[in-house]
C-alpha positions in Angstrom: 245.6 -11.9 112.1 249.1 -13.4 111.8 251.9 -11.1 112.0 249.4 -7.9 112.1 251.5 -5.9 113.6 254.8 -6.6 111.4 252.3 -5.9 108.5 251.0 -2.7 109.3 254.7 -1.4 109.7 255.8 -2.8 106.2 252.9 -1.1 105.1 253.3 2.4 106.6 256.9 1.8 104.9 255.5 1.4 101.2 253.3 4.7 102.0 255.9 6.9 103.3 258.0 5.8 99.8 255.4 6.0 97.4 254.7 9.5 99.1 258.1 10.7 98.8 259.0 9.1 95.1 254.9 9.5 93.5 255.1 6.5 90.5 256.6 5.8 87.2 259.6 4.2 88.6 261.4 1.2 88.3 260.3 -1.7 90.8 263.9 -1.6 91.8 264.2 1.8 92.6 261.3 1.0 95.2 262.6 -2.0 96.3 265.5 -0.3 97.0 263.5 2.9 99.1 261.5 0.4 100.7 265.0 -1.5 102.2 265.8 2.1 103.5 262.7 2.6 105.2 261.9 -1.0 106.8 265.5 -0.5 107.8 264.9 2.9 109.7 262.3 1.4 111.4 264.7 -1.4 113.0 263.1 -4.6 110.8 265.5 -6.9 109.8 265.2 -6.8 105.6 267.1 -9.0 103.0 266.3 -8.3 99.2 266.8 -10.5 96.3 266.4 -13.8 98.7 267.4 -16.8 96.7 264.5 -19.6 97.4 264.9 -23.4 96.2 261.5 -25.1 95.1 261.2 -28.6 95.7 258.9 -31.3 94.3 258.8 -34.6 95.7 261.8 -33.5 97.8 264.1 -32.8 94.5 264.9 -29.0 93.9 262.9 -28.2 90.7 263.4 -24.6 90.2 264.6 -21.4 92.0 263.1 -17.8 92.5 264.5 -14.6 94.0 262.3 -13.3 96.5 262.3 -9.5 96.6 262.2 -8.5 100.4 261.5 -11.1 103.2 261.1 -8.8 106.6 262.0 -10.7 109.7 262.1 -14.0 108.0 258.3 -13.7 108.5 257.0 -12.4 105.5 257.7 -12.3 101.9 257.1 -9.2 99.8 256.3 -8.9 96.0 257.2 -5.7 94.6 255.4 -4.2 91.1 255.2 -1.0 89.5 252.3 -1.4 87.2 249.4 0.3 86.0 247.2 -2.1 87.8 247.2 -5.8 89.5 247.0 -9.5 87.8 245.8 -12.5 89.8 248.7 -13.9 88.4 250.6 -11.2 90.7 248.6 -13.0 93.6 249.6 -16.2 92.3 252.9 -15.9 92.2 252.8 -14.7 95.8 251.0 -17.5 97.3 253.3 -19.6 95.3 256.3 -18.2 97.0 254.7 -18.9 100.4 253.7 -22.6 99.8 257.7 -22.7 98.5 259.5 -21.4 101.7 256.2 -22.6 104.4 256.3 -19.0 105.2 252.6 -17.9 106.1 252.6 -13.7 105.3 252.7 -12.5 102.0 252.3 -8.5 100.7 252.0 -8.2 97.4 252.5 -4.2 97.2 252.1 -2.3 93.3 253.7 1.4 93.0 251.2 2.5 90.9 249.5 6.5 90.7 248.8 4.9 94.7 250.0 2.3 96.6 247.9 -0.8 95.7 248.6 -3.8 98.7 247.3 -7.2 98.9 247.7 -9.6 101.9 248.0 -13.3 101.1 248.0 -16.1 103.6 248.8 -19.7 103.1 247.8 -22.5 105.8 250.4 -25.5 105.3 248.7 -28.6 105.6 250.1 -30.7 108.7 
């Protein structure tokens, strides 16, 4: 599994904030806790990563990402009561944008609800 180990750290990160804040706040509050905590653990974390998306080699939009980690994997942040595939969507669109290949889409809901998404570019 690609970048399994990175993974299971970000992961134990979103536990150890969910456990200390519960739910019902802001997805910024948690993207901020979560920063703290992937930071303590020595992973390099950028939030709010500006990302151009091109078509046909012309930029035809921009998105922020929320957290990249190690400039290996992208991390979607909600705090809803429950999932969309659009949420899913959105992720693996990220990753077919930037050619990363690791996606976590992570929801700070009553628990901690993660998805992992992988995208395969085509050579």
């Amino acid at each position: 599994m690609k970048h399994k180990d990175l993974t299971a750290q970000i992961i134990q990160c979103a536990y150890k904030v969910h456990n200390k804040l519960g739910f019902g706040f802001l997805e910024s509050v948690y993207q901020n806790a979560l920063l703290i905590e992937l930071e303590k653990t020595g992973l390099k974390a950028e939030k709010e990563v500006p990302i151009k998306v091109f078509y046909d080699e012309r930029i035809v939009g921009d998105y922020v990402a929320d957290i990249i980690v190690e400039d290996k994997v992208i991390l979607e942040l909600k705090s809803v009561k429950e999932l969309h595939p659009a949420h899913s969507a959105q992720l693996l669109n990220y990753l077919k944008a930037t050619g990363m290949e690791v996606g976590l889409l992570i929801n700070f809901s009553e628990s901690v609800e993660i998805k992992r998404k992988v995208f395969t570019p085509m050579s």
